[in-house]
Wavefront OBJ file of the C-alpha trace (Angstrom):
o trace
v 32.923 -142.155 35.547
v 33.265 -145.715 35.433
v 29.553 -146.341 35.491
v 29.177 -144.100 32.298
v 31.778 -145.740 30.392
v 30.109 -149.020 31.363
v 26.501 -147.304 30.392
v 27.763 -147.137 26.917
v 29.866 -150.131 26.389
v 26.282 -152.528 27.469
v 24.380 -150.213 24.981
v 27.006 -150.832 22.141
v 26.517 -154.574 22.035
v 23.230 -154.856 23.213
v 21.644 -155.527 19.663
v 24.897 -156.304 17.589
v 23.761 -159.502 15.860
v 20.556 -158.334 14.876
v 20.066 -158.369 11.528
v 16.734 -156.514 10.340
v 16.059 -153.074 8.454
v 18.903 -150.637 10.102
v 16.702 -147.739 11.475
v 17.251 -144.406 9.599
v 15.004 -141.184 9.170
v 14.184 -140.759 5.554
v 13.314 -136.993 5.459
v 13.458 -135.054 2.482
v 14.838 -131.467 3.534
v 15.085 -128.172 2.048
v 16.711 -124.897 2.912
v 20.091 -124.015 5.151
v 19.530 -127.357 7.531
v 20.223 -129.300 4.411
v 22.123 -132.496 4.647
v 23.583 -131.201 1.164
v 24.475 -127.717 2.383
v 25.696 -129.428 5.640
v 27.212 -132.842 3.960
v 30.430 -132.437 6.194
v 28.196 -132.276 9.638
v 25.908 -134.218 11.703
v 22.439 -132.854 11.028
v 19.838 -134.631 13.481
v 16.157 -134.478 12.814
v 13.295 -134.958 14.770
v 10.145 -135.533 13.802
v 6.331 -134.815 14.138
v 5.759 -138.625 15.418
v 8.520 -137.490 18.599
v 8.021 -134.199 19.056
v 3.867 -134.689 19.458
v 4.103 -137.436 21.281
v 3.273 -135.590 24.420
v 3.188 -131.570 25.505
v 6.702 -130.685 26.798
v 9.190 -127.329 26.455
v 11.136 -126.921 23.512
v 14.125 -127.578 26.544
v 12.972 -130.646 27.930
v 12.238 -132.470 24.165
v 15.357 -131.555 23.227
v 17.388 -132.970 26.588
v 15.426 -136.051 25.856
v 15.924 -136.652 22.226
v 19.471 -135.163 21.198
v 21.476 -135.117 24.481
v 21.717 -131.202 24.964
v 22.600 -129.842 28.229
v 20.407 -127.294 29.892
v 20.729 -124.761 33.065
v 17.435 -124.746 34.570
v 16.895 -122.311 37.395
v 14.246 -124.867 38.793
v 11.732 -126.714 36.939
v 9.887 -124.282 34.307
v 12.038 -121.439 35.121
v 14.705 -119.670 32.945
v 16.393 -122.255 30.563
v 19.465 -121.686 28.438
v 21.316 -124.268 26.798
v 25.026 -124.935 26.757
v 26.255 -126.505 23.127
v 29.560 -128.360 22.665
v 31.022 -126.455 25.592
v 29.393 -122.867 24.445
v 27.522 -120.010 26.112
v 23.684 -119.930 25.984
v 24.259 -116.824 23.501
v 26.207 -119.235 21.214
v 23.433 -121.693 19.747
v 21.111 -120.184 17.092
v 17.938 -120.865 17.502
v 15.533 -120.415 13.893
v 12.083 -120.247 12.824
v 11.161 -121.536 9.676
v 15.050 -120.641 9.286
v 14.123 -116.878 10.507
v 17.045 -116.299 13.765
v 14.937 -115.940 17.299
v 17.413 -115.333 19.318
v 16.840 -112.247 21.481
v 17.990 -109.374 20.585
v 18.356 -107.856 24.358
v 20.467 -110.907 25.606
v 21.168 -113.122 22.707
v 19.707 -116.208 24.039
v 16.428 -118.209 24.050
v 14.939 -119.045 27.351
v 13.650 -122.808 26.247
v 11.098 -122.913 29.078
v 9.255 -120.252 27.233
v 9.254 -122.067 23.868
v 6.504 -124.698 23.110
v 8.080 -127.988 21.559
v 4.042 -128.939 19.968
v 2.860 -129.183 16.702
v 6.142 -128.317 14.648
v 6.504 -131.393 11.784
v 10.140 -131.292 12.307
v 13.031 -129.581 14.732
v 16.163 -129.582 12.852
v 19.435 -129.996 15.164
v 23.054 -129.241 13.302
v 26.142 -129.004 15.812
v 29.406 -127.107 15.021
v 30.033 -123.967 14.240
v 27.318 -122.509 11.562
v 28.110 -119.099 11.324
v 28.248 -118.592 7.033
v 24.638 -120.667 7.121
v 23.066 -118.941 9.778
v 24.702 -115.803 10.950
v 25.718 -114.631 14.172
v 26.075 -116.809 17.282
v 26.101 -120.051 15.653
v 29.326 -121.362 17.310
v 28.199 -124.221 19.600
v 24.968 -125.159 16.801
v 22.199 -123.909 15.278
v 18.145 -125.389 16.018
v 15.468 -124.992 13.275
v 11.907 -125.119 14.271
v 10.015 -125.913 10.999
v 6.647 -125.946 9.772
v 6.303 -128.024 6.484
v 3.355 -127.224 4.295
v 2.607 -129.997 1.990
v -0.306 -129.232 -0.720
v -2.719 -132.626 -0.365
v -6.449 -133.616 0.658
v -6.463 -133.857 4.433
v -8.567 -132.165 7.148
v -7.212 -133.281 10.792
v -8.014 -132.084 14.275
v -5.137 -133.133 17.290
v -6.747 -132.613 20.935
v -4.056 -133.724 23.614
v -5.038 -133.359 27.377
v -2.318 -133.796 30.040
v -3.067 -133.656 34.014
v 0.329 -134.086 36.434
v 1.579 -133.388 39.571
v 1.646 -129.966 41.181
v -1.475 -129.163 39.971
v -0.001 -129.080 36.601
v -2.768 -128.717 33.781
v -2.414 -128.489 29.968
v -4.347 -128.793 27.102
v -3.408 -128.731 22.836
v -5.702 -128.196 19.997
v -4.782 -127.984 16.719
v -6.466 -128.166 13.090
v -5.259 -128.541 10.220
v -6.969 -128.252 6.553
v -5.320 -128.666 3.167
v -5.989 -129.888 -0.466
v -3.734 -129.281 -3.653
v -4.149 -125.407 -3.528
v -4.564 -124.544 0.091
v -3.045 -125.370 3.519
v -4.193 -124.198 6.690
v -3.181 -124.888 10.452
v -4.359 -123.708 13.767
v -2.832 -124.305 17.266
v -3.889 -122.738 20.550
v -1.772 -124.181 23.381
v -1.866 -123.459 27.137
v -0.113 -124.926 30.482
v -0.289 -123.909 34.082
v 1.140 -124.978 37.277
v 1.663 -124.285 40.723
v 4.897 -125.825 40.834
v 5.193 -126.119 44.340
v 7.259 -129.416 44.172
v 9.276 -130.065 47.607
v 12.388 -129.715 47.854
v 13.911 -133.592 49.091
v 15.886 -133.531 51.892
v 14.550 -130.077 53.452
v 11.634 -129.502 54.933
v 10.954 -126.057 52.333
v 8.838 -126.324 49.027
v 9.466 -124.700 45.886
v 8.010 -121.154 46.939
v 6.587 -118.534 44.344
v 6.631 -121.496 41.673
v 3.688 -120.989 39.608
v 4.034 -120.235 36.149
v 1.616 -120.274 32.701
v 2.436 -120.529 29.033
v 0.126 -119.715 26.358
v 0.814 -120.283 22.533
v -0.811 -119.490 19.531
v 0.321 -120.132 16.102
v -1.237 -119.957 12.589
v 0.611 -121.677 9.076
v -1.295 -120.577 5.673
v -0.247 -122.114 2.154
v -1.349 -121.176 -1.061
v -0.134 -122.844 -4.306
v 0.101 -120.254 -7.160
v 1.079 -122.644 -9.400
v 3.398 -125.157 -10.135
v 6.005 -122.948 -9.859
v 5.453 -120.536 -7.255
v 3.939 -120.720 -3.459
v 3.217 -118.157 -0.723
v 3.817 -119.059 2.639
v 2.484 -117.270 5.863
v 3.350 -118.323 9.457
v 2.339 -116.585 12.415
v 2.832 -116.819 16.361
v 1.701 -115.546 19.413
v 3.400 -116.485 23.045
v 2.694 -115.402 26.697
v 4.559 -116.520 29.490
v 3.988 -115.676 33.272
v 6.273 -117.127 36.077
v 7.001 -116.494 39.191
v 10.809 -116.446 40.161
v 11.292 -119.988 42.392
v 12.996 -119.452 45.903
v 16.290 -121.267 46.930
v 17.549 -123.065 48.936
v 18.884 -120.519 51.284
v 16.291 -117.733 50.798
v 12.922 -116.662 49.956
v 11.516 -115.215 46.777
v 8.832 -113.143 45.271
v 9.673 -111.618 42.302
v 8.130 -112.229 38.843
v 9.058 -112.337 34.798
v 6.489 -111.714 32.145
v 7.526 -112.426 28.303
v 5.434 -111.748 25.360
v 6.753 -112.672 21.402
v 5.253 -111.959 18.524
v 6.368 -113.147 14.545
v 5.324 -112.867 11.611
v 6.890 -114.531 8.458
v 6.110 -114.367 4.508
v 7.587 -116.666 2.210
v 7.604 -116.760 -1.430
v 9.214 -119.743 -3.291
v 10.025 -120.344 -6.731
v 11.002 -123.202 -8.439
v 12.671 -123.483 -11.981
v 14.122 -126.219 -13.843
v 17.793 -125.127 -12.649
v 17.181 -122.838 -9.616
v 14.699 -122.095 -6.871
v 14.451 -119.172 -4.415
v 12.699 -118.402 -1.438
v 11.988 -114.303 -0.304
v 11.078 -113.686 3.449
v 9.978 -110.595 5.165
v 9.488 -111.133 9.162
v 8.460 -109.254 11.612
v 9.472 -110.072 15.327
v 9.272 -108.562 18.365
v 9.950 -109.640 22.217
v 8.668 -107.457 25.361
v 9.796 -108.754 29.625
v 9.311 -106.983 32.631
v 10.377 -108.036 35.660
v 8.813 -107.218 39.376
v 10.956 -107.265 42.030
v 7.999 -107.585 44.438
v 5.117 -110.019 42.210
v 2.601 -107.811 44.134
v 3.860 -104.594 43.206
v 2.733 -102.623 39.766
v 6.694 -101.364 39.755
v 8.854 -103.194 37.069
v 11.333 -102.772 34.821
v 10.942 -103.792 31.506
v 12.817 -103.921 28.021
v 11.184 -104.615 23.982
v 12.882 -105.018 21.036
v 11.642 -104.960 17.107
v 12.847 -106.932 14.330
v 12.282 -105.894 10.537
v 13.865 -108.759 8.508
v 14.049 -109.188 4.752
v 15.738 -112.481 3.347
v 16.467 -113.870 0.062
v 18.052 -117.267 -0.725
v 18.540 -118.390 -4.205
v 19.980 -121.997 -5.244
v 20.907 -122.652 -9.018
v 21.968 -125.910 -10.729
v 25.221 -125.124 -12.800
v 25.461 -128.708 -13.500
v 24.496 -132.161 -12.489
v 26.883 -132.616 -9.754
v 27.076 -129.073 -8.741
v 25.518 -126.223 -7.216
v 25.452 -122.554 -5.845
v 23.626 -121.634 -3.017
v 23.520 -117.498 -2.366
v 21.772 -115.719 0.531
v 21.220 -111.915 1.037
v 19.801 -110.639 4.288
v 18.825 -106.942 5.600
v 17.874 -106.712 9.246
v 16.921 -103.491 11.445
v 16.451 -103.443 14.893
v 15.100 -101.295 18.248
v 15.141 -101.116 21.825
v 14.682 -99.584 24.305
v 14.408 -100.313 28.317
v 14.654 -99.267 31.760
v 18.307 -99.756 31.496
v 18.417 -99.515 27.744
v 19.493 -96.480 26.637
v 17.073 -96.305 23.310
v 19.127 -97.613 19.883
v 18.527 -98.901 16.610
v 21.110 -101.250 14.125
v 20.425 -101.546 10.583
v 22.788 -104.966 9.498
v 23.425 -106.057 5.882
v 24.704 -109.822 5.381
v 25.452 -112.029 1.999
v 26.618 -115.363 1.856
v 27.580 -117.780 -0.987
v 28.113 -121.756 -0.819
v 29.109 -123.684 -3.918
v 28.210 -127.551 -3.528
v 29.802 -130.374 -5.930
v 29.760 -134.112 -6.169
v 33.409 -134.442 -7.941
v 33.504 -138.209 -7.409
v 30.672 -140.998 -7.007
v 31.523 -140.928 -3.278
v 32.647 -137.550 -2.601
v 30.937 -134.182 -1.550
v 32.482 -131.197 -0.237
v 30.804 -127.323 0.265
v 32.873 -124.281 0.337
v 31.621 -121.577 1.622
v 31.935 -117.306 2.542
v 30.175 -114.847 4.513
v 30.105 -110.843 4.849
v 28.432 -108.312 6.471
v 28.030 -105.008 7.121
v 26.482 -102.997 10.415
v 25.749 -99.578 11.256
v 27.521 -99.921 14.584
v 30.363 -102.521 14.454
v 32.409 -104.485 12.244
v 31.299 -107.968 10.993
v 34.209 -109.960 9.873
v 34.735 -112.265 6.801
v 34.611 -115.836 7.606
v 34.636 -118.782 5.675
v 34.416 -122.651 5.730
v 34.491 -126.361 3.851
v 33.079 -129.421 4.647
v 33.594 -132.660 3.223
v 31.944 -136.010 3.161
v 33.635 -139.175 1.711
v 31.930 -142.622 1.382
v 34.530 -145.341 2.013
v 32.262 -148.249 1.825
v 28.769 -148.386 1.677
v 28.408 -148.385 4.982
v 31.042 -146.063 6.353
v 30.896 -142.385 5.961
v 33.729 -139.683 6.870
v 32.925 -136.428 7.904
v 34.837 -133.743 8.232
v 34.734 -129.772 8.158
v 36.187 -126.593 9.261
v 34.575 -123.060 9.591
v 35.480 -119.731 11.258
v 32.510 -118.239 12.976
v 31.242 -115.090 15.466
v 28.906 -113.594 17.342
v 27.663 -109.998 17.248
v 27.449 -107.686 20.851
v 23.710 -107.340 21.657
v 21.659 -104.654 22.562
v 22.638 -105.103 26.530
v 26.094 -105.477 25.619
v 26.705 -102.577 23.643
v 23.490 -100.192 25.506
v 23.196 -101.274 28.815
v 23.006 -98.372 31.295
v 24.715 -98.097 32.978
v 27.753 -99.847 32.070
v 27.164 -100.697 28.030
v 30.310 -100.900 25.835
v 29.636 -98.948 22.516
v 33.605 -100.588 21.216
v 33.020 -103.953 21.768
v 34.142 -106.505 18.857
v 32.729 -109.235 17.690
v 33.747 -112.441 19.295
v 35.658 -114.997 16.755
v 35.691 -118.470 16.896
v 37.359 -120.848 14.713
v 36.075 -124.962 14.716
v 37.135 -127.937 13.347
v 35.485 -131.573 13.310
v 36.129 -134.984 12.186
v 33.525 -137.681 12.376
v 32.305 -141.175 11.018
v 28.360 -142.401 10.328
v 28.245 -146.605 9.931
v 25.013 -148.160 9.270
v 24.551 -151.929 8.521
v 21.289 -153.177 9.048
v 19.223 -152.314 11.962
v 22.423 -150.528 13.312
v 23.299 -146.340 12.976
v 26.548 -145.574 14.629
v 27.776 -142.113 14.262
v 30.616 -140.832 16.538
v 32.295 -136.848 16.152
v 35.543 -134.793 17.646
v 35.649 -131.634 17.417
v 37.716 -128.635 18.172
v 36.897 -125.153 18.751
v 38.548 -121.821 19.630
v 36.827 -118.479 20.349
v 38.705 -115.443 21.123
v 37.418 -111.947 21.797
v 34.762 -112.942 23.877
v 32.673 -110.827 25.832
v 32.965 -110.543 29.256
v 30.871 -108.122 32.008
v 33.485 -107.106 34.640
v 34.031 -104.857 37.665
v 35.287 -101.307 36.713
v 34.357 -100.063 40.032
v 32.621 -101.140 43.003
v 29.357 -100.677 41.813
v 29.689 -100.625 38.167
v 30.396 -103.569 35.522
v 30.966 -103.278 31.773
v 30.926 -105.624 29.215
v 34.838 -106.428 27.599
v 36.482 -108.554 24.930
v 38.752 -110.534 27.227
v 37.895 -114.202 27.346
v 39.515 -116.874 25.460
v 38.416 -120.669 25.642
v 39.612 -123.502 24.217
v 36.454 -126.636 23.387
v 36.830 -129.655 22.822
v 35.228 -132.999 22.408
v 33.192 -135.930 21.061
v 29.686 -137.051 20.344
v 28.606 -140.340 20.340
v 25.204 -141.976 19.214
v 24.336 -145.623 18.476
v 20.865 -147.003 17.218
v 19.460 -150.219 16.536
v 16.011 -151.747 16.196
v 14.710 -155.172 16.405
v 11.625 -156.114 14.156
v 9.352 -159.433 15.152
v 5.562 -159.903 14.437
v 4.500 -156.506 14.223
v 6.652 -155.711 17.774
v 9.743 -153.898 17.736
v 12.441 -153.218 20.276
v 14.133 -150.058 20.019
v 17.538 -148.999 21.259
v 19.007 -145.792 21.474
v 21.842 -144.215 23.462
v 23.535 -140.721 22.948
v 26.905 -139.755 24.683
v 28.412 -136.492 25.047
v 32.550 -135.860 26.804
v 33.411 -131.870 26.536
v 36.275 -130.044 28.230
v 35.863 -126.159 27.715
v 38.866 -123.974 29.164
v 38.782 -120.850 29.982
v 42.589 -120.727 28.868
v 42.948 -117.301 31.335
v 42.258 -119.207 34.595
v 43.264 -122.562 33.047
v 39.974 -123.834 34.163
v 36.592 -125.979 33.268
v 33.971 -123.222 32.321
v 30.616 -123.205 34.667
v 28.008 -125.269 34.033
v 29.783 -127.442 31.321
v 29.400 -131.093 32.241
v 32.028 -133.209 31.023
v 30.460 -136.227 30.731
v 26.421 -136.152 29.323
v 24.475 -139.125 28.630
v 21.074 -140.828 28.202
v 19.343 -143.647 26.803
v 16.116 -145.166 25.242
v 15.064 -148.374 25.468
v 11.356 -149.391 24.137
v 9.158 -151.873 23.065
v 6.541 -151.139 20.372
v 3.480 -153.291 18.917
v 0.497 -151.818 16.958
v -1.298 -150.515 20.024
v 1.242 -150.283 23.072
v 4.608 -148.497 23.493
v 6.653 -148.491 27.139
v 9.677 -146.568 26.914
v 12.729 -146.628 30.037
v 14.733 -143.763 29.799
v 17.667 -142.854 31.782
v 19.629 -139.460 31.843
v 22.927 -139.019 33.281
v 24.580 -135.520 33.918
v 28.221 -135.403 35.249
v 29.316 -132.947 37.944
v 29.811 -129.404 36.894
v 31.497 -126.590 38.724
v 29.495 -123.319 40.005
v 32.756 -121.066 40.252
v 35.377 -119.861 37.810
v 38.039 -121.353 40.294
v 36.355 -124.674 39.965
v 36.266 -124.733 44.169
v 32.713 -125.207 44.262
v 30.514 -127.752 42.424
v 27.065 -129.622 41.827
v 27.041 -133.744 41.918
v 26.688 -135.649 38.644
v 23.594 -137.412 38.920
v 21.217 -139.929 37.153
v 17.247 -139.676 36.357
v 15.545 -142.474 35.102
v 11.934 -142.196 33.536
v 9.141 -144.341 32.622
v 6.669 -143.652 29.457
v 3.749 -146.109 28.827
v 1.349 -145.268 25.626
v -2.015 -146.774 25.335
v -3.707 -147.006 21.800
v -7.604 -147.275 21.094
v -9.987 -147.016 17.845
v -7.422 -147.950 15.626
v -4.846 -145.231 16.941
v -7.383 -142.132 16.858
v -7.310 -142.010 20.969
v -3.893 -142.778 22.828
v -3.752 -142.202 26.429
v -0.334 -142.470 27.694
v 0.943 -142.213 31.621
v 4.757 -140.728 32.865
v 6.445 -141.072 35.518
v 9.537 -139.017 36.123
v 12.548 -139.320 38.495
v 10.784 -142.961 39.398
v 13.667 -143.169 42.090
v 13.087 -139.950 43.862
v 16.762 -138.646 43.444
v 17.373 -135.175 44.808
v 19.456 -132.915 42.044
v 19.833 -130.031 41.070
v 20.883 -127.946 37.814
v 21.507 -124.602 39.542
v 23.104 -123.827 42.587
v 20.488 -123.895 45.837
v 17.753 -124.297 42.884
v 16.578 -128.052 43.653
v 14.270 -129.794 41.069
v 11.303 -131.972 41.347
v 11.007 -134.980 43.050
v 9.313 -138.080 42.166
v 5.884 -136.810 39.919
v 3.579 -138.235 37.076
v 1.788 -136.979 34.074
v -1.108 -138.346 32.678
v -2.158 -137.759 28.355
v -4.613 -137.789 26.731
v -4.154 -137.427 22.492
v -7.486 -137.706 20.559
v -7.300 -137.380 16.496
v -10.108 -137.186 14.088
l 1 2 3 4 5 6 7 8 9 10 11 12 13 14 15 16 17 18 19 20 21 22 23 24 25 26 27 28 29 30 31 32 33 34 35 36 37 38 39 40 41 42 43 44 45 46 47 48 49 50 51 52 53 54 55 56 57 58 59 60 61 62 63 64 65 66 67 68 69 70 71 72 73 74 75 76 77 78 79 80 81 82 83 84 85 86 87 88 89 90 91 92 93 94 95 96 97 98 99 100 101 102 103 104 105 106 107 108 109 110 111 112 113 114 115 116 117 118 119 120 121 122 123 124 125 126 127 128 129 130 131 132 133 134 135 136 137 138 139 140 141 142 143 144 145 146 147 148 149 150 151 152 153 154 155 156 157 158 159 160 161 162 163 164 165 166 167 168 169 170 171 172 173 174 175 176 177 178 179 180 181 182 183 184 185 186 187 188 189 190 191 192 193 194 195 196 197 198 199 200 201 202 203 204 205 206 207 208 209 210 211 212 213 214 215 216 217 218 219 220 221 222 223 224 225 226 227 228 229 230 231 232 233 234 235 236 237 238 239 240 241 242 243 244 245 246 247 248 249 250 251 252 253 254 255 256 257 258 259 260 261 262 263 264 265 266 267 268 269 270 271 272 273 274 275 276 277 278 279 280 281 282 283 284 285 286 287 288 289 290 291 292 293 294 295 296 297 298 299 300 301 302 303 304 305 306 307 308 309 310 311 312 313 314 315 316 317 318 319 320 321 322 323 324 325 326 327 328 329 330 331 332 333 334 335 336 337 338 339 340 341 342 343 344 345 346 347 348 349 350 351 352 353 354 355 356 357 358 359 360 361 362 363 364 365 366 367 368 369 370 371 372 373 374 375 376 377 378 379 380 381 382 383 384 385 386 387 388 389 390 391 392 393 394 395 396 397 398 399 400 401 402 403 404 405 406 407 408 409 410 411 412 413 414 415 416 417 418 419 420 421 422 423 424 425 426 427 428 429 430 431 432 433 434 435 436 437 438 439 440 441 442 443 444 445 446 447 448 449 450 451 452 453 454 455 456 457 458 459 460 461 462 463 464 465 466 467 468 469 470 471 472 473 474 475 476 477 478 479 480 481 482 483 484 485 486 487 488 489 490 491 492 493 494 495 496 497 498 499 500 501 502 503 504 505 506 507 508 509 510 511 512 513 514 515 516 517 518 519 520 521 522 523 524 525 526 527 528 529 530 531 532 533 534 535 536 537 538 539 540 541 542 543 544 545 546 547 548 549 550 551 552 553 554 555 556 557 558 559 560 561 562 563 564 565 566 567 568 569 570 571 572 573 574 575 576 577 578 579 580 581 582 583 584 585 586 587 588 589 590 591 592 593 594 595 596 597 598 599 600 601 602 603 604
């Protein structure tokens, strides 16, 4: 503990008497992710310059550039994510502001998600539940595509080669002028995986895994006042199920997705409006035996239809209202075949009372063919005391909706579950002077009602609304950059502390570090980058009685980026866990050892 406090406290004054341009992303944003609809949060954005720089899982960019947690069972295998204390069914992950999440399970799997060719990935923490729907509690993750109506035809090719007989290759071309947009992306990765595992003498067994992506964006400009939209994706992912530790594997997982989106927006001199219809469905099967044609599989499809509307009642105030009809199906080997038809509406009123004062209020309501969806509501404020020093602070009561395997399951689904409540509250300040962005949060969140699969008899368990855990905790993030002839030194350094109680055993909830860290460190001129980046994860406990736990442990990474032909080919060269530490994120599920990556990025 004392190292990370020390970690933190060298970052901190590193760069404090610099005195150049303070480093802040000026993005203009539209939509629910909106710093205006969000002024009382901390709204992180990445963009295309970060997420492109190299081909990596949604998971892994996302560990690297905002400090989230992940449970990995072993490199490339199942991923979910753990926000501000939170299950992995309690982050909502979006598409073009379109909820992914699955349907079966209510989580994403970020090993099957490709982080490439997105312009931005839009990260808001804290409970988001009258934005975004169900299972925003922990945070909500946008994936966006921005279409922007100018003269530009582009082609991306990006070539990586690393260890394990890892292989992966990008292309992606884009076309636009001031009527049209178009953009293609294939993507594919494959690996054998078969990393050892450091201090045994076993390898990662049954390993291997692919990913293949394909994704289409089309724009067409109407006129000045009206666009259509279309995006479109395709993803296939084969893995093999990694071995532990203590035994042998062979199994498999297959995962298909499929969406479609159409998007009309209007713009007025007081309102504009956007109308989506989606389409999404998700297909797995698992074989227990990777040579066997048995499996068991289950699908689910998504009809959406959205409508968001935003009017200007006056100059320093606004209301935002959002209608949305979903209906769903599945079915499965242990699905017993269902369908929900869900009705939602949502209204947010933004004003600007005072020259340094903004505050949302906001409501949300819904309406389901199988369960109750309860009111909740929420207000956020922001308050400029100087300026440079921002207050932030908000409060919103937020839930999550069973799922298909929840409420279906069979055997052993609960048709009377409830939907779990939560209720969050956050306090936070942004300072910026200079080349220097400091923003640190605490927050506070209670969720009741939540569901829980437990033993009814020896061989059956059933889903219940029995948990109750108390989160909280505080982010930290400090920036700074350093500007000399055309060279820059870059400085950034992310903290996380969270204590999440499962107030029934009166203990630390699994897989919920308390202490999460990492930092950046890089040096920049026209033609060369080298990035150090370390990663520390604290210790987290494997058992609800806390008996049993996994070491905290620290990674440290090096990234060097080439430039030639005046940026059009950049070859860059990785080297991950340069000190060969042995960790793990799962129990008796070891990850790699010391392994490289070499890119290649060609643009014409």
């Amino acid at each position: 503990m004392k190292k990370t406090f020390v970690f933190f406290f060298i970052s901190a004054i590193a760069f404090a008497q610099t005195d150049t341009v303070h480093l802040l992303n000026e993005v203009r944003l539209f939509g629910n992710f909106s710093p205006i609809m969000n002024s009382g949060y901390q709204v992180q954005i990445l963009t295309d310059s970060s997420i492109n720089e190299r081909q990596q899982s949604l998971g892994n960019l996302l560990q690297d550039q905002a400090n989230l947690y992940f449970k990995q069972n072993g490199n490339g295998m199942v991923s979910s994510i753990s926000l501000r204390g939170s299950g992995a069914a309690h982050t909502g992950v979006y598409w073009n502001g379109i909820a992914i999440n699955s349907q079966l399970d209510g989580q994403t799997d970020f090993n099957t998600f490709s982080a490439n060719s997105y312009n931005q990935i839009e990260i808001r923490k804290g409970g988001g539940g009258i934005l975004f729907g169900s299972g925003a509690i922990g945070g909500a993750i946008n994936l966006r595509d921005q279409i922007v109506f100018t003269d530009k035809l582009r082609t991306d090719i990006n070539l990586g080669l690393a260890s394990y007989n890892t292989q992966k290759a990008l292309v992606s071309t884009q076309y636009s002028n001031q009527k049209l947009y178009t953009k293609i992306a294939i993507e594919g990765n494959q690996s054998d995986n078969d990393y050892p595992y450091l201090d045994t003498d076993l390898t990662n067994e049954n390993g291997g895994y692919s990913n293949y992506h394909l994704k289409g964006v089309f724009g067409y400009k109407i006129n000045q006042k009206n666009q259509l939209q279309f995006f479109a994706t395709s993803s296939s992912n084969d893995r093999n199920l990694s071995r532990t530790v203590t035994a042998p594997n062979n199994s498999k997982l297959t995962n298909k997705q499929n969406r479609v989106l159409l998007n009309w927006k209007s713009f007025g001199a007081v309102y504009n409006s956007s109308l989506k219809l989606a389409y999404l469905d998700e297909e797995y099967n698992f074989y227990f035996d990777r040579h066997d044609t048995n499996y068991s599989f289950g699908n689910n499809k998504n009809y959406l239809i959205k409508y968001d509307f935003k009017y200007f009642l006056k100059k320093n105030m606004s209301l935002h209202t959002g209608v949305e009809n979903s209906y769903t199906k599945a079915n499965g080997t242990n699905l017993i075949r269902a369908h929900r038809n869900n009705f939602e509406a949502y209204a947010l009123v933004h004003q600007k009372p005072l020259k340094n004062l903004l505050y949302n209020f906001s409501v949300r309501k819904g309406f389901s063919s199988v369960y109750k969806i309860p009111l909740i509501f929420g207000l956020d404020i922001k308050y400029g005391i100087s300026p440079r020093l921002d207050i932030k602070a908000n409060f919103s009561t937020n839930y999550r909706l069973p799922t298909y395997n929840d409420l279906y399951w069979n055997p052993g689904g609960n048709s009377t579950l409830l939907a779990e409540d939560s209720n969050t509250g956050e306090l936070g300040i942004n300072y910026h002077k200079n080349n220097i962005t400091l923003n640190i949060t605490s927050y506070y969140t209670k969720s009741t009602n939540l569901i829980q699969w437990r033993p009814i008899t020896n061989t059956l368990w059933q889903p219940v609304n029995v948990q109750d855990v108390d989160s909280y905790g505080l982010d930290f993030e400090f920036k700074t950059q350093r500007k000399f002839n055309n060279q820059s030194i870059t400085l950034i350094s992310q903290y996380g502390y969270t204590v999440a109680t499962d107030n029934n055993l009166d203990k630390q909830l699994i897989y919920v570090p308390y202490h999460k860290a990492n930092l950046s460190l890089s040096y920049n001129n026209k033609y060369f980058t080298i990035k150090f980046k370390e990663y520390y994860n604290g210790k987290v406990f494997t058992t609800t009685s806390n008996t049993q736990s996994l070491d905290a442990y620290w990674l440290s990474n090096v990234e060097i980026y080439k430039s030639f032909f005046r940026s059009n080919l950049t070859i860059g060269f990785i080297a991950n866990n340069i000190w060969n530490k042995a960790y793990q994120s799962v129990a008796y599920r070891p990850m790699p050892n010391r392994n490289f990556e070499l890119n290649i990025n060609y643009k014409f």
